[in-house]
Every structure is written in C-alpha cells, then in structure tokens.
N, C-alpha and C positions, 0 to 999 in steps of 0.2 A: 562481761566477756561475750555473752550471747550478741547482745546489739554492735558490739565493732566484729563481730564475726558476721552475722547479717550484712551489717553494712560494707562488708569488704568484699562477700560474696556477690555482693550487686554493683559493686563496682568494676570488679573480674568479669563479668557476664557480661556487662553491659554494651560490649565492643559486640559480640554474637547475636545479641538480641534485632529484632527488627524491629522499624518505627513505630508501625501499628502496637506491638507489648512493650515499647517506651513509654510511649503514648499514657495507656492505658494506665502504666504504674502511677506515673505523674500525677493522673489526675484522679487516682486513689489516694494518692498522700496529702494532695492538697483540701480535699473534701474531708479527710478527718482531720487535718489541722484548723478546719473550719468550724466543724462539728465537737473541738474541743471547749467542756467549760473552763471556768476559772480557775480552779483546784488543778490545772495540768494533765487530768484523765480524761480520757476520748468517751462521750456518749455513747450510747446505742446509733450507730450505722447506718441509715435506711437506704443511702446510694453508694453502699459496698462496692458492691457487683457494678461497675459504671460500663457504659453501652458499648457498643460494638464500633471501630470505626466504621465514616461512611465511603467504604471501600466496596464493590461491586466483586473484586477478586478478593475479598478476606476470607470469606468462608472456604473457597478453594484452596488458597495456600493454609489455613489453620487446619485444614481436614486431609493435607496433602495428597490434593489432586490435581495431577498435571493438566496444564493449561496451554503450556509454552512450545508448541508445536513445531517448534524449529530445535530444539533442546533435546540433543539425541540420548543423554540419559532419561530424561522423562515419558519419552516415547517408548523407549525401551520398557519401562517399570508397567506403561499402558499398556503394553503387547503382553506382556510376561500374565499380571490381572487379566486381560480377555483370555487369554487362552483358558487360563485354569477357571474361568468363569464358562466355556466354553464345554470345558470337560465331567465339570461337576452340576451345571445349572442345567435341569431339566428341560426348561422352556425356550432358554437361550441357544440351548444344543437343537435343539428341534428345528428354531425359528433358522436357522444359520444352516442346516440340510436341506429347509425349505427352497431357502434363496440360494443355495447353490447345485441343487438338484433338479428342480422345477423348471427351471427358462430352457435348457437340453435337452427338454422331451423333444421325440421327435425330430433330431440332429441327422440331417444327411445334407450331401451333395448334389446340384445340377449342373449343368453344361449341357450346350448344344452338340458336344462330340460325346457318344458314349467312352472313346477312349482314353479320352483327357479325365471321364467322371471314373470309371475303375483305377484309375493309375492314383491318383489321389486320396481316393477313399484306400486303397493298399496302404499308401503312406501314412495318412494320418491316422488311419481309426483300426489299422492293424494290431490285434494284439501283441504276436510273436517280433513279427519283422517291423512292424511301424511303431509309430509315435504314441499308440492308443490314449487317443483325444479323448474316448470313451469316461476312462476316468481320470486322467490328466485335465482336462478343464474342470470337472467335479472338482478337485483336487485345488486349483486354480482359483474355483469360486468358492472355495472354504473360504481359501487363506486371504481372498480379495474382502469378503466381509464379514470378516473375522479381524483382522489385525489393517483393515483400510488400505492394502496396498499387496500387488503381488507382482512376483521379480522371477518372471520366466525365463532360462538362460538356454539358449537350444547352440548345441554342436550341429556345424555343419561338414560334410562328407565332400570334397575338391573336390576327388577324383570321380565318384558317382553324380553329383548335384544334387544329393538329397540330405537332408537332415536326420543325422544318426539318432540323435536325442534330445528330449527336450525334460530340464529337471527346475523345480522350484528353488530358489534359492531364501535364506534368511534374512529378514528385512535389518535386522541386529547388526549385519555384516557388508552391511550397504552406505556406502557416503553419494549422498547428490548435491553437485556444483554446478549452479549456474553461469552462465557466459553472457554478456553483455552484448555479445555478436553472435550468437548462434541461437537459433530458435530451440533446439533442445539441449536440456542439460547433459552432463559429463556426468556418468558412470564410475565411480573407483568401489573395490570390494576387497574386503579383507580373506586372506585364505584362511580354510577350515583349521581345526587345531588340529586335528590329525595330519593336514600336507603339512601343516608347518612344523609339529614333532617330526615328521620324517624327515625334513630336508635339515632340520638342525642335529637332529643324531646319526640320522644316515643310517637307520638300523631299521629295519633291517635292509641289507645293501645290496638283496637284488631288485625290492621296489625301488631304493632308491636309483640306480644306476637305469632302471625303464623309465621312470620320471624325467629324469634328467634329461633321458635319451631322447625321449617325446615333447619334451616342453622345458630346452633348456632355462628360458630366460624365468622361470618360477625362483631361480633360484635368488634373485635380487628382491623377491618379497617376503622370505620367510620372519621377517622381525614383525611382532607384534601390532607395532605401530606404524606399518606400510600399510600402503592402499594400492591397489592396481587398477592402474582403467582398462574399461570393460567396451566394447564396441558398442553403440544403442543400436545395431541391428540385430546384435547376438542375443541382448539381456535389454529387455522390455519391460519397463513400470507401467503394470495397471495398476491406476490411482483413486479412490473415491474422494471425491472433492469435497468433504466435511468443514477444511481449514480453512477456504477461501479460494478464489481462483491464483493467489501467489504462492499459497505455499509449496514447499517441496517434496514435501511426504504427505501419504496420506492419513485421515483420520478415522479411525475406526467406527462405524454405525453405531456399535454399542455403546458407544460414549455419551450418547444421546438421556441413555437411561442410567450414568452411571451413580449420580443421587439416589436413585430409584433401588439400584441395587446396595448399595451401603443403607438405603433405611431397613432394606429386606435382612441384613445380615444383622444388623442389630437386633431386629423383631426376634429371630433365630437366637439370638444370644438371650434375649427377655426368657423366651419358651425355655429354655437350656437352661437355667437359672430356676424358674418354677419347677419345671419339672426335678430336679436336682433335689431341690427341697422337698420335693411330695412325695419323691419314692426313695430319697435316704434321708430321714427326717434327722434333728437331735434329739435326743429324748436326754430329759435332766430325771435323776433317780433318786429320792432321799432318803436314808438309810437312817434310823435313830427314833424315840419316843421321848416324847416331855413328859413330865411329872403328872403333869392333868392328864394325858392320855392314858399313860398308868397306871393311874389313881394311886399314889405313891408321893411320898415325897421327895422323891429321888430320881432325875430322869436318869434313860438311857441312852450313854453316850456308845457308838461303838469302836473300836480300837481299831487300827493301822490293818490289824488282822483280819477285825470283821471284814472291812472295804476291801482285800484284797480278797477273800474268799466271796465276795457278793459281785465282784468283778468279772472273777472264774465263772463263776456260772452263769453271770447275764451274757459271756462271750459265747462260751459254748451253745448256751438256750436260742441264741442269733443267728448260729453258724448252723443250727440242725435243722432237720425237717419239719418234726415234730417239736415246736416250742416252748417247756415248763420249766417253770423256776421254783423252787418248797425254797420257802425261808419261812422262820418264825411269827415274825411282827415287826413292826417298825419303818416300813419301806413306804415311799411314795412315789409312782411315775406315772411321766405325762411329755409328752411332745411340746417342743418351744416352738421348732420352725417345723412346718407342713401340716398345719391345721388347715390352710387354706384351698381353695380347689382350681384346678387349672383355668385362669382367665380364657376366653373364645377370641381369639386372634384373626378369627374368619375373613370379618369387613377388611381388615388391614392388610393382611394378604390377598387379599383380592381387589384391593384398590392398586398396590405394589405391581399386581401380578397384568393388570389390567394397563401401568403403565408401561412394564417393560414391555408388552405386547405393542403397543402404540410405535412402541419405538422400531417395530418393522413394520408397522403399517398393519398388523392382523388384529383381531378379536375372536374370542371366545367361539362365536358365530362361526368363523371360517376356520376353524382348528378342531373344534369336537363336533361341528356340527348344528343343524339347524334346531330348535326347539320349541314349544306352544308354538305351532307354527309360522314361525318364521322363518325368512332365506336366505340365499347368501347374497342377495341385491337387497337385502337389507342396509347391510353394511356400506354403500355405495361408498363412500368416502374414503372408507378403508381400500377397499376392491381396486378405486382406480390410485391412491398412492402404491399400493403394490404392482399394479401393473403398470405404473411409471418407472420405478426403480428396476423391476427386471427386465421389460424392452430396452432400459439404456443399457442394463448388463448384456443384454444381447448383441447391441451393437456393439459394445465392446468387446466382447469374446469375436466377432466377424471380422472388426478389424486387426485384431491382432492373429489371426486363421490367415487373413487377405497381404499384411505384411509377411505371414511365412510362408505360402502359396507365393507370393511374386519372385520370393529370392530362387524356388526352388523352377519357376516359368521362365525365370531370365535365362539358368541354366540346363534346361531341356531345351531350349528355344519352342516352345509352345506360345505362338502366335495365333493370335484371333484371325479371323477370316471371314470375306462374304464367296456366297456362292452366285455365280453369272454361267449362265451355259452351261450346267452341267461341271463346271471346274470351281475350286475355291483359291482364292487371290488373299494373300495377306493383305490386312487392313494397320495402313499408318499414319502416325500421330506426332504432332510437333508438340517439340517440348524445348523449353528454355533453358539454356546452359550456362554460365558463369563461369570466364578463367578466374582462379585462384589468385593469379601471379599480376594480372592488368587488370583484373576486375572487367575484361571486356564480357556483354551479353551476346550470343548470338541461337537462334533459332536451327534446331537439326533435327531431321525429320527419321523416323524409328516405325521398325514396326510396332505393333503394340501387342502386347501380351495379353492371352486370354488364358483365365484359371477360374474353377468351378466356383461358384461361389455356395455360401453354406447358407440352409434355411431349419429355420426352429416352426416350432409350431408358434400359433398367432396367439399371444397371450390374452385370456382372457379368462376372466372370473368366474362369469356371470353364469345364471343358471342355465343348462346347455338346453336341458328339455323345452325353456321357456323357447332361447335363441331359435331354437329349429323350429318348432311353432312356428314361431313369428316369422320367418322365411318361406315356408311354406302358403302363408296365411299370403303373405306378399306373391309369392308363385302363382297362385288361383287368382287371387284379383287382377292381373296381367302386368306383374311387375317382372319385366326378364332378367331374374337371376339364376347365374349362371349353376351348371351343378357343382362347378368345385366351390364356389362360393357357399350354394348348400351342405356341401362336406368339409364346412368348416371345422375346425379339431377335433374330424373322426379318421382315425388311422388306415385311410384309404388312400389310396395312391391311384388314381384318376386316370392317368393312361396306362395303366395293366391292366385295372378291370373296362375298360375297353379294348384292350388284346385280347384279354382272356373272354368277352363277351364277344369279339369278332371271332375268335379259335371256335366258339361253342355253336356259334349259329351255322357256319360250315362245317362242322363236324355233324351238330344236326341234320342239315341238309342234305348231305354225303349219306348216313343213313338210311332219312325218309325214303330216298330214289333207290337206294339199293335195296330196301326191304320193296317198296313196289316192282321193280326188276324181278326179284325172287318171287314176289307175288304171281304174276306174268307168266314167270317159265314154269311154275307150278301148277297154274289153271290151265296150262294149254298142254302140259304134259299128262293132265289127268282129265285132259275132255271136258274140261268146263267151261260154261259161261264167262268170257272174258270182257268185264265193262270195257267202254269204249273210250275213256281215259288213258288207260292201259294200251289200248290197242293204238290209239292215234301217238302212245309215246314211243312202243317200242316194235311196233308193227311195219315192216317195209311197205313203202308207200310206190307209189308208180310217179314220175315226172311227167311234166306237162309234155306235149307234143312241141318240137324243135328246143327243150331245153339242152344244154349241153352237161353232162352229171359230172365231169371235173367241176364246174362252177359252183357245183352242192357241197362239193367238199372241203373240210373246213382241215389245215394239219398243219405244222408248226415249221416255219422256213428251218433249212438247214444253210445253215453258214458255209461259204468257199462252192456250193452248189448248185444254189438259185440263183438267179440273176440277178443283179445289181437292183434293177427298178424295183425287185418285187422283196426287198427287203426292208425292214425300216431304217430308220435313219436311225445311224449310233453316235453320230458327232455332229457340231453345230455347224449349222448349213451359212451360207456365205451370207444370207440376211441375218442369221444371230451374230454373227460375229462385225459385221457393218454396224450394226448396233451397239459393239463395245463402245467403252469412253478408251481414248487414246491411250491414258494413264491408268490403264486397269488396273495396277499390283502387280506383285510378285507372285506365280503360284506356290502353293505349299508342295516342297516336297512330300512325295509318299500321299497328297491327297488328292489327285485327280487329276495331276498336269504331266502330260508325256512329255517324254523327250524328243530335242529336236534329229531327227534323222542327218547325218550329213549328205551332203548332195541335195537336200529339199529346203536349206532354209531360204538362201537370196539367190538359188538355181546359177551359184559359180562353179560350184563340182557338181561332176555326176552326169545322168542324161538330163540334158532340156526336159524342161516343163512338158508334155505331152509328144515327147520322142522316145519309145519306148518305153514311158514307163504309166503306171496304172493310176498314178497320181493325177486328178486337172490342174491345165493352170489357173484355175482361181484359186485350187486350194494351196500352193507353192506360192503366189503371192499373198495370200493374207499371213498364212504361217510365218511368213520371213519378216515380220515384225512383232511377232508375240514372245514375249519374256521367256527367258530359259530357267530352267529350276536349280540350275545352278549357281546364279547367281546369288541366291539368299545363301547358301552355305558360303562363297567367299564372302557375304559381308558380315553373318556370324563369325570363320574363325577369326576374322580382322578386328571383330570388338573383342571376342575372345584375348588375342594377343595384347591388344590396348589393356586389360584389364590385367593382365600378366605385369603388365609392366610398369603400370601405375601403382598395381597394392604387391609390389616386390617386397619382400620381408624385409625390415630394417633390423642388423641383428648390432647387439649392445655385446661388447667386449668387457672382461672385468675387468680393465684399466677406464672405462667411459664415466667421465664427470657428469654425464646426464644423471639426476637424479632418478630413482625410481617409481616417483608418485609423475613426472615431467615426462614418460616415457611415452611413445606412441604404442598404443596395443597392435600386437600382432602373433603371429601363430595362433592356439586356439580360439584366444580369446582377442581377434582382430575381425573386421570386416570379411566375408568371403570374399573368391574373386570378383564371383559376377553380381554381390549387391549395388548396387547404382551406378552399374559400368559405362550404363549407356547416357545417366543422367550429367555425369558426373567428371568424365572423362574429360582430357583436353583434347579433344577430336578437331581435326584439323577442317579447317571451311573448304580448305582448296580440295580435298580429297570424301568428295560426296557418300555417302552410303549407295550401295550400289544395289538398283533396282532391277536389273537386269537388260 
C-alpha cells in the first residue's frame, strides 16, 4: 500500500513539479537501479545526493529570489524584503540615510535676477506655504534607493501657476507601458483603497459628494482592477538603472547584496539556535538505585508517585530564586544539550557585514572612522564609486527640480534676458514643432525661459585638511587659483563675505575720519598742539590768486534745476543706441523698458520733433523704431489662449464606450495648461509670434 501510495503521489505532483526536480528525481532512481545487486536490494548509495543542474538561475529560483524584473509580483515581494530589511538592518538603514541625505548638503538656488531666486526658493523650500524640497527630496532619495524607483506626483494650481503639492506615490500601485512611438512610457496608477472604499460605499457622503464634485471622472476607476493614466509631467519615475538600460522598473541597490544578506540571516539563526541550547539547556534526571548501589539485593524502583512528587519540586527549585532540592537518594542529573559554549561568529559577520557595505560603495574606514593611522584616501576605490553614484543622484534630483521649475517659468512668463544700454531684452530660441495630424515640421521662434537653477555642494570624499593644503601649496608656487575654488566645501558664500567685507572697510573708514575730526575739534578747543595732518585736513585753507571758489566746490546736481549740460547722462545717447543690432528683442516688462509716449514715436501726433517740445530730434527718431513692451504681453496671452484650447477637458459621459484604462487624462491628473504650450501647440506659420 505504501509504494502505490508513493507512486501515485508522484504522479499527482508531477504536473507542479519543475524540470530542474524532474530531472533530479530521474536520475536518483536510475543510479540505484544501477547500484542494485542481484538479490533485488539496493546497496549502499554513494551518488544519493546527485548534483545540481547546470542552471546559472537554479540557485535563485530554489532559494526564491526574484530575478524576473518585469514580473510585477516579484518586484513587489523585492520592495516589501527591502523595506523591512530597511527598518530593521542597522547598517543598511544607515547606508540608505547616507545616500539620501548626503548629496543635499548645501541645496540652494542662483539666478542672475535676485527676484526670480526669492520667488522660487518661497516655492520650493518653503515649509508652511511651499513644496519643502528640504525634506521632500530627502524623502525622495530614501525611497529612490531603497526600493530602485521613485514616483513624484505633484498637483499643479491653474489659476496661480504654481504647484500646490508634491507627494510620493507607491511603486505597488504603478503600471508602466511602453509605446513603440513615443519616447516615453505611459503612466496608469491604481487608486488608494481608501478612494476606492469611498466612492464604492459612498459613505461617508459628504467626502463623497466633494470628490465627486472636484474630480468627477474618479469615478470610472474605483474597481480594483482599473488603472488610470497619469500625465508624465505630473508623475515622474526616478529610476536606478540596476535592470539594464530596457527595463521598465527600477532595481533596487540592495539587491546587489541580497545573497549576502540571506547568508547574514541564517548566521543569526545558527547564533539563535546556540544560544537557545546554552541558556535553556535539557537536563535528563534519573530517579531510582540498583541493587549494587544499595548493597542489597533488591533494587529501588520508584513508583508513579515518587516521579510525580520529584517532578514537584524540580519545577518549583527552577522557578525560585534560591534553588534546593532534599531528596533522599537515588537521583542522577546532568545536561544533554548545552554543554557546549557559544561558537565566535566574528570573522563571518564581518566578512557578511564587509560585503553588504561594498554594496554601497563604503568601508569600515569611511563609516567609523580612520584607525592605526589610516585615511579616508585610503579607501580610494571605494571614495570614488560613492562619489560616482551620488553626483549622478544629483543630476538627477536637478533635473527633475529643472522639469518643475519650467512648467512653473512657462506660467509666470519668466524669460531670460540680456542686458544692452542699460535695458534688458528677452532672449529667443528656435525650437522644432511637429503637427500631429500631417506630421509637418516647422521651426518657431519663442522666448526662452530662464529659472534658477539648483546647486549642491561639489561631492567629494577626500580628506578636506589634506585638499586645502594642497591648494594653498599650489597658491604660493604661483598657481592662480581662484578663492572660491580655495573655499571648496566650506559653508561660505563668496559674495556676502565680500559685501560684508566692503560694508566693514567703509564703515571702518567712516570712523577713523570721524574720530580724527573729533580729534581736531578737541585739540583746538583746548589750545593744543594740532599736528599738521589734522590741520591740512580740516583747516580752511586760502585759494590760489584768480582761482574762482564755486570751482572748489564739489555738491550733488539737483534734478529739474541744473542745466541740462551739467547733468549726467541717464539714458543711452544716440551712439549706444546706433550701436544696437536691428533685432534687439523684446524688452522685459517691469524691467527697465519705458513706454512709448504718444506723439514721440514716428512724430504723427503731437508737436513736431523740436517745435515745442524738450524732446530732440534725434532722440524721436531713434525711439520710433524700438520695441514696445507691450507686445510680449499680446503674445503671452495668445499662447495662453492656444493652450486653452488645445488641453480643453475632454469629459466622459456615463453612457461613453471608451473604456477606462483607453481614457485621456485630464482634470487633476492631466497635463497643466501651460506644459509644453509653446512646444507643442499647432501654432499657425502665417501668424508669427509677435516681437514688437
């Protein structure tokens, strides 16, 4: 009955089984049917155990470790292990603060415009009112190398043009589809289980009736197994490229060490095990006397009763502070398991502990510290793979800063500019268009947009006391480096303490002369010796014979009073302005371009050119060709309007056959107006952008 129950069970299985333990079984049955003698009974065994196949991924699937990185349950199982490897692993929490805390130091904003760099830094690194980038990219660079991939979804504000908020989303709750036509993949996201209990119970119904109110079309995704797409300018994948450059998810860093850490868990179980036995041993107790022990010819056996009262009191003697047992005779005890004493597991954890550290690129060295003296340019090898992998997280964290800075420059209209004469001209840029509908290209010319751009400190390892040294050392020998370059990553900001060292020297100055003044009037109020420093500074002097003394005097023109000649020049004179190029630009409103007067641009209204009026005519003719500033506001609101009317809400009716994963995104989770209005738009050729 055994062997056809065996054998039926292996025929049952045998559909579930994989080839590699087909395999295996096969060629166990045939090696003792080989190893059978002639009597029909199987020998001794010596190739039981037959080998492993020669499979490259056996060990990973027999030890169930995802491999299949396109397999959104296994990725899942991946993420779910890092995290909690994340939360509990000493070294791996550490290593993963490091790297997402580190490359930030030092996070601000420049721009050439101080008011374009306040307006931004408000935005993004405000706590109350802004985005606070402060710990939102912290945040950002957990979860980027921590689970290989991070999915920033930011709410954009129409009416303001700014970005209300920016939150992480779940990589769990994420599908990416790629397009065989479009450079970047489609977005679909499954809703949280909380929107989706609401909108299927509708309870409670005044959240639900503001939901609705705010974002009807949620309501076509509350089934389980809907996805909605998501706009790629709203919700951004940062990706660590672990997979290969095809895959579509990303792969987590720690995966690198994940052998590493399954041999550490095991080691942990050995320990757990020892120790288990060492400090609750078994102890075996034998209760009874033989005959020879007795001297007797009679042993003692003890009854049902002895063993339960020797039981009583071995419980109690265990359980108390003070430990004694009184019995008469007959007993023996002794410990079976935990004679032994805890194995030194040292080398092995720290061979383990030495490679999951590899796997961010550190050592020992650069985490506790130098020791018998050594440095941290010891480590070179290590030094520069860490400072490879967080410069590229830098540039990654700028350009995804520099994609939500542009959406938010399109809609302030914050244009770059150069400065000529005293005025600033928007500066523009051709860029390449594509109809949709003909596929025609043409070329249209835009201003361009200027937004501060974000800088980190210069990553570097190495020992700082050594670096400054060695710049120095380069300074004296007549090597001209500059000073910021000597205030390599020390928290100085280069043109303050030159403000504040220009504030300090005239304020000293202002001083020295005032206390000499004071000096002055005190020596001569009290009849003393006045040097003659003093004297020749503050002592009225007599003028030369036929000098004229208005000429001595030195005082500050008064405007609308002095005469024309004897004022400076406050506007460009008819040789800077000869000078222009034809096509200067548009000026910037609000930045330094007046308006044109009427009656002075082409002298058709008004008085003639030098009839009456204070104007010359040179300056009424050059005027009469210089750009108005109001032209760039009509060709703002006219992409404005274009943008209106290209991303007009598409709204789905509940009788619409479009399915819901086939939907275009729109409402929150669609394109804002002005993302790629100006790229993207069917802008007509015959209706130029108007430069004034």
């Amino acid at each position: 009955m055994s062997k056809l129950f065996r054998r039926a069970s292996r025929t049952a299985g045998s559909d579930s089984e994989s080839p590699e333990v087909s395999e295996m079984r096969h060629n166990r049955r045939v090696r003792m049917r080989k190893e059978a003698d002639g009597s029909g009974r199987s020998g001794p065994s010596l190739g039981f155990a037959t080998s492993r196949p020669r499979d490259p991924l056996f060990y990973w699937k027999q030890n169930n470790l995802p491999f299949e990185f396109d397999d959104s349950e296994q990725m899942k199982r991946l993420r779910a292990y890092c995290r909690l490897v994340y939360a509990a692993h000493p070294i791996v929490g550490s290593c993963i603060d490091i790297y997402a805390k580190y490359p930030l130091l030092g996070m601000k904003l420049s721009c050439k415009d101080e008011r374009l760099t306040e307006f931004y830094s408000d935005l993004f690194f405000d706590e109350e009112h802004g985005l606070n980038y402060d710990e939102f990219l912290v945040s950002m660079g957990r979860e980027y190398w921590l689970v290989g991939e991070a999915w920033p979804l930011g709410t954009f504000n129409e009416a303001l043009g700014v970005w209300d908020d920016e939150e992480l989303l779940d990589p769990d709750n994420i599908e990416v589809q790629r397009s065989p036509f479009l450079r970047d993949p489609r977005y679909t996201i499954r809703l949280p289980e909380a929107m989706r209990e609401l909108i299927r119970t509708r309870t409670p119904a005044w959240e639900y009736d503001k939901l609705m109110a705010a974002y009807p079309e949620l309501a076509a995704y509350a089934a389980d197994n809907v996805l909605m797409p998501v706009s790629n300018i709203l919700l951004r994948q940062l990706k660590f490229h672990g997979g290969g450059p095809n895959a579509k998810r990303g792969v987590p860093l720690l995966y690198r060490g994940m052998r590493s850490l399954m041999q550490e868990e095991m080691l942990n179980a050995a320990v757990d095990a020892v120790a288990d036995r060492l400090y609750t041993p078994l102890i075996l107790a034998k209760l009874g006397a033989s005959a020879s022990d007795l001297g007797t010819e009679v042993p003692w056996i003890p009854t049902q009763d002895d063993l339960a009262d020797f039981e009583e009191a071995l419980d109690s003697a265990l359980a108390a502070d003070f430990r004694v047992i009184t019995h008469h005779f007959g007993i023996d005890m002794a410990p079976v398991l935990g004679k032994e004493d805890m194995p030194d597991f040292t080398d092995d954890f720290d061979r383990i502990e030495g490679r999951i550290l590899q796997v961010f690129g550190l050592s020992q060295t650069m985490l506790s510290g130098a020791s018998s003296g050594e440095t941290y340019a010891a480590d070179a090898l290590n030094r520069d793979l860490v400072t490879q992998l967080l410069t590229d997280y830098q540039k990654l964290v700028r350009r995804h800063y520099r994609q939500r800075a542009l959406v938010v420059a399109e809609a302030q209209e914050h244009y770059d500019y150069e400065t000529r004469g005293g005025q600033r001209f928007v500066r523009m840029e051709e860029v390449l268009e594509v109809d949709e509908e003909t596929g025609e290209e043409r070329i249209v010319e835009q201003p361009k947009l200027l937004i501060p751009e974000i800088e980190f400190r210069t990553m570097s390892l190495q020992d700082e006391a050594r670096q400054t040294e060695f710049f120095e050392a380069l300074r004296e020998a007549g090597v001209p480096i500059s000073m910021r370059t000597r205030l390599h990553n020390v928290s100085i900001d280069f043109d303050d303490e030159v403000n504040k060292t220009r504030e300090e020297q005239i304020e000293l100055a202002v001083e020295e002369q005032r206390t000499r003044k004071e000096l002055y009037q005190r020596l001569r109020a009290e009849g003393l010796p006045i040097p003659a420093d003093l004297r020749a500074d503050f002592e009225p002097r007599a003028l030369p014979e036929g000098q004229d003394p208005a000429m001595d005097m030195i005082r500050a023109p008064l405007m609308g009073l002095d005469p024309v000649a004897l004022q400076p020049t406050l506007a460009p004179t008819t040789t800077d302005i000869a000078g222009m190029p034809p096509a200067g630009g548009v000026p910037v409103p609000g930045f330094g371009a007046q308006p044109v007067d009427a009656g002075q641009g082409d002298g058709s209204d008004g008085a003639a050119a030098g009839e009456g009026s204070a104007v010359p005519p040179e300056s009424s003719e050059q005027r009469g060709g210089m750009p108005k500033p109001a032209a760039l506001f009509k060709g703002a609101a006219r992409m404005r309007a274009l943008g209106r009317a290209y991303n007009a809400p598409v709204v789905y009716g509940p009788d619409s056959t479009v399915a819901p994963e086939h939907r275009r995104p729109h409402g929150r989770y669609g394109d804002p107006v002005h993302v790629g209005a100006r790229r993207f738009l069917k802008i007509d050729a015959a209706v130029p952008l108007e430069k004034g």
